[in-house]
Wavefront OBJ file of the C-alpha trace (Angstrom):
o trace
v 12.000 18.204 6.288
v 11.245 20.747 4.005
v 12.600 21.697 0.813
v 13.463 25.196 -0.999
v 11.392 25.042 -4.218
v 12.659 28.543 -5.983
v 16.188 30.315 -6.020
v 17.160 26.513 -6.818
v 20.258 27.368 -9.369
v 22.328 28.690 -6.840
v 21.181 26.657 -3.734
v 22.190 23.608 -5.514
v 24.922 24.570 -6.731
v 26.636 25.352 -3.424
v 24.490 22.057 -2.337
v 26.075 19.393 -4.506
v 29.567 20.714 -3.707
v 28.783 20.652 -0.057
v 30.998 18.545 2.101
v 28.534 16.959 4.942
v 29.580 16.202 8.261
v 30.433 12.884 9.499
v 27.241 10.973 10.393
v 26.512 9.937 14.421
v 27.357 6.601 13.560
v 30.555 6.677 12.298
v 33.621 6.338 13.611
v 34.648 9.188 15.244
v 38.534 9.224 14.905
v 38.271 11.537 11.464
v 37.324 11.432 7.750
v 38.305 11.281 4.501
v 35.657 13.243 1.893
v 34.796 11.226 -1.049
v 33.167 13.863 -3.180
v 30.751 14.862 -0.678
v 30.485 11.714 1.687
v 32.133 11.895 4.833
v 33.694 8.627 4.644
v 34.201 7.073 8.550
v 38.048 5.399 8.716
v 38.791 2.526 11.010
v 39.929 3.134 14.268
v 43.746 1.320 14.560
v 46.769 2.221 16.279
v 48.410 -0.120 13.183
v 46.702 2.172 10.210
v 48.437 5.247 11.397
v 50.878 5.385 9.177
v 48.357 4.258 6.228
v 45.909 6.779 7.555
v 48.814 9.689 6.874
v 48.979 9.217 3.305
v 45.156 9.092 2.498
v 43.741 10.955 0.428
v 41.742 8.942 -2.237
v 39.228 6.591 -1.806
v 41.673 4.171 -3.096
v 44.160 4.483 -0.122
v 41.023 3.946 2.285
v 40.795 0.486 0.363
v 44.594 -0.315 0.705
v 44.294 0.420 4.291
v 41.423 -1.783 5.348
v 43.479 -4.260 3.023
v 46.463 -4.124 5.711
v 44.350 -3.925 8.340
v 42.882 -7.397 7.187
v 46.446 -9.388 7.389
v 47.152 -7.570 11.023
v 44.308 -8.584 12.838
v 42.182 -11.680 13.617
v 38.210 -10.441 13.299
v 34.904 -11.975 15.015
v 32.964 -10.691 12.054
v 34.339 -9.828 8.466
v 31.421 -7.716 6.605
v 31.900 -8.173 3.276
v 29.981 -5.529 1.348
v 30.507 -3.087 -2.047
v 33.207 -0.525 -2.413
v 30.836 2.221 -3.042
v 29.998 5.094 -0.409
v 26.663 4.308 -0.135
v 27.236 0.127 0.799
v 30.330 1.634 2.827
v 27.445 3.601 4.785
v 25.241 0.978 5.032
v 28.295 -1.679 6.236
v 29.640 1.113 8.997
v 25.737 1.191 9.934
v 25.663 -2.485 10.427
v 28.703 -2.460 12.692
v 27.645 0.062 14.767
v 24.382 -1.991 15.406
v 26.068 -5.078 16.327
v 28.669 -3.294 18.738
v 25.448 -1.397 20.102
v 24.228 -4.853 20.770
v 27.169 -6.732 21.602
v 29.769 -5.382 23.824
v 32.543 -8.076 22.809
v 32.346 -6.546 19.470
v 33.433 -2.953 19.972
v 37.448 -4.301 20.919
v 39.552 -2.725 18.318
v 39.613 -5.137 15.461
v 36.881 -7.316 16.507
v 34.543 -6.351 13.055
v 36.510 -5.908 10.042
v 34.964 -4.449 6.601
v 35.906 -6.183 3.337
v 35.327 -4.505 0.335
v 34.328 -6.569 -2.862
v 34.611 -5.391 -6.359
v 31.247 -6.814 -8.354
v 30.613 -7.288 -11.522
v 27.816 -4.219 -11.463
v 31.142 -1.953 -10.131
v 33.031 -2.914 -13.134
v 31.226 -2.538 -16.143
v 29.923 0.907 -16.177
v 29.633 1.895 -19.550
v 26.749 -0.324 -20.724
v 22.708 0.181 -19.376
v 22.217 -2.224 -16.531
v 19.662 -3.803 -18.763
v 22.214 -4.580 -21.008
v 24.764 -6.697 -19.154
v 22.331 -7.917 -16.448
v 20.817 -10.548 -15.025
v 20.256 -11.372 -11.531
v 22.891 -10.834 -9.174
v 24.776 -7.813 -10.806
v 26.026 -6.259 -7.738
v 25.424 -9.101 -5.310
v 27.632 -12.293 -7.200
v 31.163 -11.891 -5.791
v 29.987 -10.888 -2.512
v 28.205 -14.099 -2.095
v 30.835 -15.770 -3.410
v 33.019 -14.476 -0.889
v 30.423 -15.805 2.014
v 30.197 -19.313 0.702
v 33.854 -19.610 0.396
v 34.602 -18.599 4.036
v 36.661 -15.153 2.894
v 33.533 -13.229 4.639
v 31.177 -14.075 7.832
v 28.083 -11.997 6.801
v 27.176 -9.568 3.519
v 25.560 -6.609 3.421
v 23.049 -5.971 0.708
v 20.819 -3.452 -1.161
v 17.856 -4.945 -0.535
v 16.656 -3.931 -4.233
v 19.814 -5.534 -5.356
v 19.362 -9.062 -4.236
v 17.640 -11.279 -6.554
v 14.584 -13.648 -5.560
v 16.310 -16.557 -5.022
v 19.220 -16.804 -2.567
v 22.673 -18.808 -3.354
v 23.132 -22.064 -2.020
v 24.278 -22.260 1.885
v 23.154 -18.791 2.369
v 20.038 -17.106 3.906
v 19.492 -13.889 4.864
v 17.655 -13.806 8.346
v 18.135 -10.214 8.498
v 16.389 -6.431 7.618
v 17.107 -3.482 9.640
v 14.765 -1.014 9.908
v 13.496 0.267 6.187
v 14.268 3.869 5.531
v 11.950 6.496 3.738
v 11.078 4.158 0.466
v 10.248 7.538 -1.730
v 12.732 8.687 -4.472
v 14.066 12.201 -4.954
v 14.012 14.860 -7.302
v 17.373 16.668 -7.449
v 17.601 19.367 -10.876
v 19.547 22.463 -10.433
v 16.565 24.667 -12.610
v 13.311 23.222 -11.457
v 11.222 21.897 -8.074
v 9.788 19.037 -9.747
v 9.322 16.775 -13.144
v 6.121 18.818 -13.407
v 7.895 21.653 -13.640
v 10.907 21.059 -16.275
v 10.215 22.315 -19.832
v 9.643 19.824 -22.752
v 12.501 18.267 -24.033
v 14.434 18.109 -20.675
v 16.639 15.053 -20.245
v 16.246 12.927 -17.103
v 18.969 10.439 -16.383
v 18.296 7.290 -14.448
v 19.238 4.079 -14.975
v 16.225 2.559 -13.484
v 13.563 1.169 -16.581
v 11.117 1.341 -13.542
v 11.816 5.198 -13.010
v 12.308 5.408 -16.866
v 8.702 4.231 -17.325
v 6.770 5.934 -14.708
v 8.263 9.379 -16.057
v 7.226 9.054 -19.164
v 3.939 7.699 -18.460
v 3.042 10.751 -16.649
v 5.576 13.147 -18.391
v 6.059 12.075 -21.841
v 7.210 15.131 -22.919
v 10.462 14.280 -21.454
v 13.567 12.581 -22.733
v 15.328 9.619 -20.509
v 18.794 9.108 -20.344
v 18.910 5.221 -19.449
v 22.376 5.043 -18.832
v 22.768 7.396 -16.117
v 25.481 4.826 -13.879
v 27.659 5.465 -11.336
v 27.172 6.209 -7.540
v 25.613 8.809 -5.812
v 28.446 10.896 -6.275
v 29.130 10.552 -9.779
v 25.730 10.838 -10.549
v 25.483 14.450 -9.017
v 28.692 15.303 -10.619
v 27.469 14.388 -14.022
v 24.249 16.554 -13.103
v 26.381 19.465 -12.477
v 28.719 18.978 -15.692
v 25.195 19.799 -17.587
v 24.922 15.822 -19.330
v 21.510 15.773 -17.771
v 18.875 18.402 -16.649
v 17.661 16.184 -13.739
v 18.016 12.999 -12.262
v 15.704 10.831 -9.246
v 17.955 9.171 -6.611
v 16.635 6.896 -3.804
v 15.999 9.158 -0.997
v 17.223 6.712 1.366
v 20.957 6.219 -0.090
v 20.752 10.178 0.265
v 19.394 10.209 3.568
v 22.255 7.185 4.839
v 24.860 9.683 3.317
v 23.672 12.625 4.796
v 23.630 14.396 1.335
v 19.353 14.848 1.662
v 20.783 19.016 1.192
v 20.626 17.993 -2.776
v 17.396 17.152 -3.042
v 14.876 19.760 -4.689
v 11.572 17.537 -4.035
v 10.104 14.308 -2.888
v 8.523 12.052 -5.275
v 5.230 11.065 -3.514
v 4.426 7.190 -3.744
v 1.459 8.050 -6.329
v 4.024 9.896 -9.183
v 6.687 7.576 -8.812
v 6.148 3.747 -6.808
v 9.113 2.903 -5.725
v 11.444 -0.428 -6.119
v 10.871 -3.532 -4.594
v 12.651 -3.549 -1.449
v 13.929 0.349 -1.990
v 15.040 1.683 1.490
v 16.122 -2.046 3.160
v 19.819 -3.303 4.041
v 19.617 -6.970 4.257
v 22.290 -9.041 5.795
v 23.329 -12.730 4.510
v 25.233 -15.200 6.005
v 25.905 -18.837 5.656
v 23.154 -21.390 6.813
v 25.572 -23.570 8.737
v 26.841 -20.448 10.768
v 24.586 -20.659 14.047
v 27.313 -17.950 15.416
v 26.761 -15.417 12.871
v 23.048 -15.740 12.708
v 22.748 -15.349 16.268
v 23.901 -12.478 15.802
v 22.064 -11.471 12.827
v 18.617 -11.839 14.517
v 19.323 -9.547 17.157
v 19.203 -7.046 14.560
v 16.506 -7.682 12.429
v 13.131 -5.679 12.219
v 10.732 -7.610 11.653
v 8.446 -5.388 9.776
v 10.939 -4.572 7.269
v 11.091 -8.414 6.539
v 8.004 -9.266 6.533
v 6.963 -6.360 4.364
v 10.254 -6.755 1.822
v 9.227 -10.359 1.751
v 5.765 -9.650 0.422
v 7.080 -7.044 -2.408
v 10.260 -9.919 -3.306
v 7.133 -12.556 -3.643
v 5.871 -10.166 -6.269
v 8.704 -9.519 -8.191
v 9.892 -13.359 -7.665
v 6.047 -14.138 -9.729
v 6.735 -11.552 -12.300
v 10.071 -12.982 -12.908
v 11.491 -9.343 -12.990
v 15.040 -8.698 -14.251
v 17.052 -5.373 -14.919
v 15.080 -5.543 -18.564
v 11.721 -5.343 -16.388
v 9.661 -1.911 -15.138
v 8.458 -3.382 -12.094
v 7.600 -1.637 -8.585
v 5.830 -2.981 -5.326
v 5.117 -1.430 -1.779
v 4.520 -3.110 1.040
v 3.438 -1.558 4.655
v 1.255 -1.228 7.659
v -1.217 0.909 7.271
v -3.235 2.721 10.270
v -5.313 -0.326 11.701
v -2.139 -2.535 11.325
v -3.139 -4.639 8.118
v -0.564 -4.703 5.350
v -1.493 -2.800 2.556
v 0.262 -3.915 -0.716
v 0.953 -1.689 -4.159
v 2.257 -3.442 -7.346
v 2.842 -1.977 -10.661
v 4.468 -3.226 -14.086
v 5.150 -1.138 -17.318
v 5.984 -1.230 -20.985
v 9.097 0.156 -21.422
v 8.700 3.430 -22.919
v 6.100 3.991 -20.551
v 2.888 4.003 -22.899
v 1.487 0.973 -20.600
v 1.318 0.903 -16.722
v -0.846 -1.755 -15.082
v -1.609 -1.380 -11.347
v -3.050 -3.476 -8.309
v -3.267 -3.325 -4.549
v -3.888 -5.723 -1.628
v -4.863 -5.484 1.732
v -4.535 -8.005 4.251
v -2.978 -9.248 8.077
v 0.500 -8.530 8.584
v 1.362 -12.098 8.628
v 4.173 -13.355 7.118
v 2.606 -16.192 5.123
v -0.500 -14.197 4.064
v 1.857 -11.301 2.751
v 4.138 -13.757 0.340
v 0.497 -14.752 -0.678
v -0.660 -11.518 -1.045
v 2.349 -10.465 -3.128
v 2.081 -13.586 -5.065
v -1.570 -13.110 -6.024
v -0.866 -9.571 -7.413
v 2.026 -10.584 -9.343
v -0.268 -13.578 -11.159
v -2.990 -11.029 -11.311
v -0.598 -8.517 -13.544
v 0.726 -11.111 -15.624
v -2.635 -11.830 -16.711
v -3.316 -8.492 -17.694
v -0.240 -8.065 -18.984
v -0.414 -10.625 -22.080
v 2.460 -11.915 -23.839
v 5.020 -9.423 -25.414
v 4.014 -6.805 -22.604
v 7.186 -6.407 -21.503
v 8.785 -5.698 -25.464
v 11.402 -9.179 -24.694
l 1 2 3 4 5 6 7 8 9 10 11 12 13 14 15 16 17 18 19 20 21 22 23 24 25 26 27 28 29 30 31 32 33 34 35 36 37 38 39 40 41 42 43 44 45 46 47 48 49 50 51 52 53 54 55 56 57 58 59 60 61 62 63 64 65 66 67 68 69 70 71 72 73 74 75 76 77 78 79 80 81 82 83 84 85 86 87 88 89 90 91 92 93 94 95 96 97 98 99 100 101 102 103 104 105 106 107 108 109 110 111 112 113 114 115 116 117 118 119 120 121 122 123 124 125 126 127 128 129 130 131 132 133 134 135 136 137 138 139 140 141 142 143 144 145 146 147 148 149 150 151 152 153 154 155 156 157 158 159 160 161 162 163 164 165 166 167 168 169 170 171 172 173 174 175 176 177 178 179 180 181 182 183 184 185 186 187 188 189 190 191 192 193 194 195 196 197 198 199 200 201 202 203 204 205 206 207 208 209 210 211 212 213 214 215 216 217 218 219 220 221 222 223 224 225 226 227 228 229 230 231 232 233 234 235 236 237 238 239 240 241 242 243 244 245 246 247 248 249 250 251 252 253 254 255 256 257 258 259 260 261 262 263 264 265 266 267 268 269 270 271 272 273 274 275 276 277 278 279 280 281 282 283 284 285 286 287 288 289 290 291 292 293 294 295 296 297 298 299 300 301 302 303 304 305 306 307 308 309 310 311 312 313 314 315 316 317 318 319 320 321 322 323 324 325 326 327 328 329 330 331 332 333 334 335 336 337 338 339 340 341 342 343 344 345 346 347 348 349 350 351 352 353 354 355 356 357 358 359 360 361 362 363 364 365 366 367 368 369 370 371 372 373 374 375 376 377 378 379 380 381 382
């Protein structure tokens, strides 16, 4: 896919007010637009009347709430109230009816949405008021306590460790890992002028731009979806802003984005690009199901980059990124990096080994001890 690199005012302009169609996955019975996300509704002879008066994302949410008490589901997918983890739960049920004929009856998956505590408290940096689990807690909560049969995750969201009774036997396949470069005046970081504010609230993009571009400014607490992220980039609070070209790509919304990062300017997240899907570990039914989905190079490849965040210890106060994949002769071929904060220090390493399950969790483990070394005490500013 190719990118327009000049005339970019006015392109984006029109571009980030751009409703996008539905994607092939959705359901097909209409739409409701959530500032430029085609948002699939639930097919139900019961929400018709609901479906009349929507018109705000929050009457999409009251109907999925009725459609809860009306009908008895196989699986409830519990999963975020964003558009992005909306996309990524309507992808997940169109893989399992794909797979399972039993679960395309009307009313046979049902989607819960869960508020978490990263959803609520928006007005504070993520480094701020996080900890592990920010937008992952209540969901879980909701699958040990029987309210949900499976959640579906941000794989960059999860932390390293996994709640009691749950396990996540599941990746589908990873999309593009790379981040994006959407600015309504420029291609690139290269090209923005001195002074220009970039707003992410990512201390892993944070550091990598200024390490290369220190002439820049970062605005750390950039929060909000895809949607309000983009709107805040067209009210003029920001000159630029990176977004995971994945979320953009699940959303259909890739017409925003003015460049690609490659994997050398900016390495992305650990796990960046991969749903996972949880369940409970005394739930043979739902993890039946759940390995009939999973790609098992996305798994063994996020496990390797979780093993080296899980030896770093990283947290939301933490610049840390790792890539794991297979390169041409079919080894795995591992990329680690950790930063100060303001981006003055960047430490790097790499690994290369079989695409084995236990050698990559090794292999990511080994890097990870291998950077804390180098990194010294107080590295990290905490």
């Amino acid at each position: 896919m190719e990118f327009a690199s000049s005339s970019l005012y006015q392109a984006h302009k029109v571009a980030l007010t751009r409703q996008p169609s539905p994607p092939v996955n959705s359901c097909s019975l209409g739409s409701v637009s959530v500032i430029g996300f085609s948002l699939p509704q639930i097919s139900s002879p019961s929400l018709a009347k609901c479906r009349r008066k929507q018109s705000s994302f929050s009457s999409v949410r009251a109907c999925v709430a009725v459609e809860q008490k009306t009908r008895t589901a196989i699986i409830r997918i519990g999963t975020r109230g964003s558009p992005l983890a909306l996309a990524q739960a309507y992808e997940t049920r169109a893989k399992l009816q794909a797979k399972h004929p039993e679960l395309t009856e009307d009313g046979a998956i049902h989607i819960e949405i869960i508020k978490t505590t990263g959803d609520k408290i928006l007005s504070q940096p993520l480094a701020d008021i996080g900890g592990k689990g920010l937008f992952t807690k209540e969901i879980d909560e909701a699958l040990i306590n029987g309210h949900i049969d499976i959640a579906v995750h941000s794989m960059k969201d999860v932390p390293t460790y996994l709640p009691e009774k749950t396990f996540l036997p599941c990746n589908l396949v990873r999309e593009d890992v790379r981040d994006a470069f959407i600015c309504l005046t420029a291609a690139s970081l290269a090209e923005l002028p001195a002074g220009s504010v970039v707003g992410t609230a990512s201390l892993r993009r944070k550091s990598q731009i200024l390490h290369k571009y220190p002439s820049l400014s970062v605005e750390e607490n950039f929060r909000g979806n895809v949607q309000t992220r983009l709107s805040k980039l067209q009210g003029g609070k920001v000159h630029a802003t990176l977004l995971a070209l994945a979320g953009l790509k699940r959303l259909s919304m890739t017409e925003n984005v003015a460049s690609i990062l490659s994997l050398d300017e900016m390495l992305p997240a650990v796990a960046q690009g991969a749903i996972g899907i949880a369940c409970r570990t005394d739930d043979d039914k739902m993890a039946n199901y759940l390995a009939s989905l999973n790609h098992e190079e996305t798994r063994l490849a996020v496990a390797c980059e979780r093993a080296f965040l899980e030896t770093l210890d990283g947290s939301c106060r933490t610049p840390i990124a790792g890539y794991a994949a297979k390169d041409e002769e079919g080894s795995c071929y591992f990329r680690g990096l950790v930063a100060s904060p303001d981006g003055t220090k960047v430490l790097e390493t790499s690994r290369k080994g079989p695409y084995v399950f236990e050698d990559m969790v090794k292999m990511g483990k080994d890097a990870g001890q291998e950077l804390l070394s180098r990194a010294g005490p107080g590295f990290f500013g905490n």
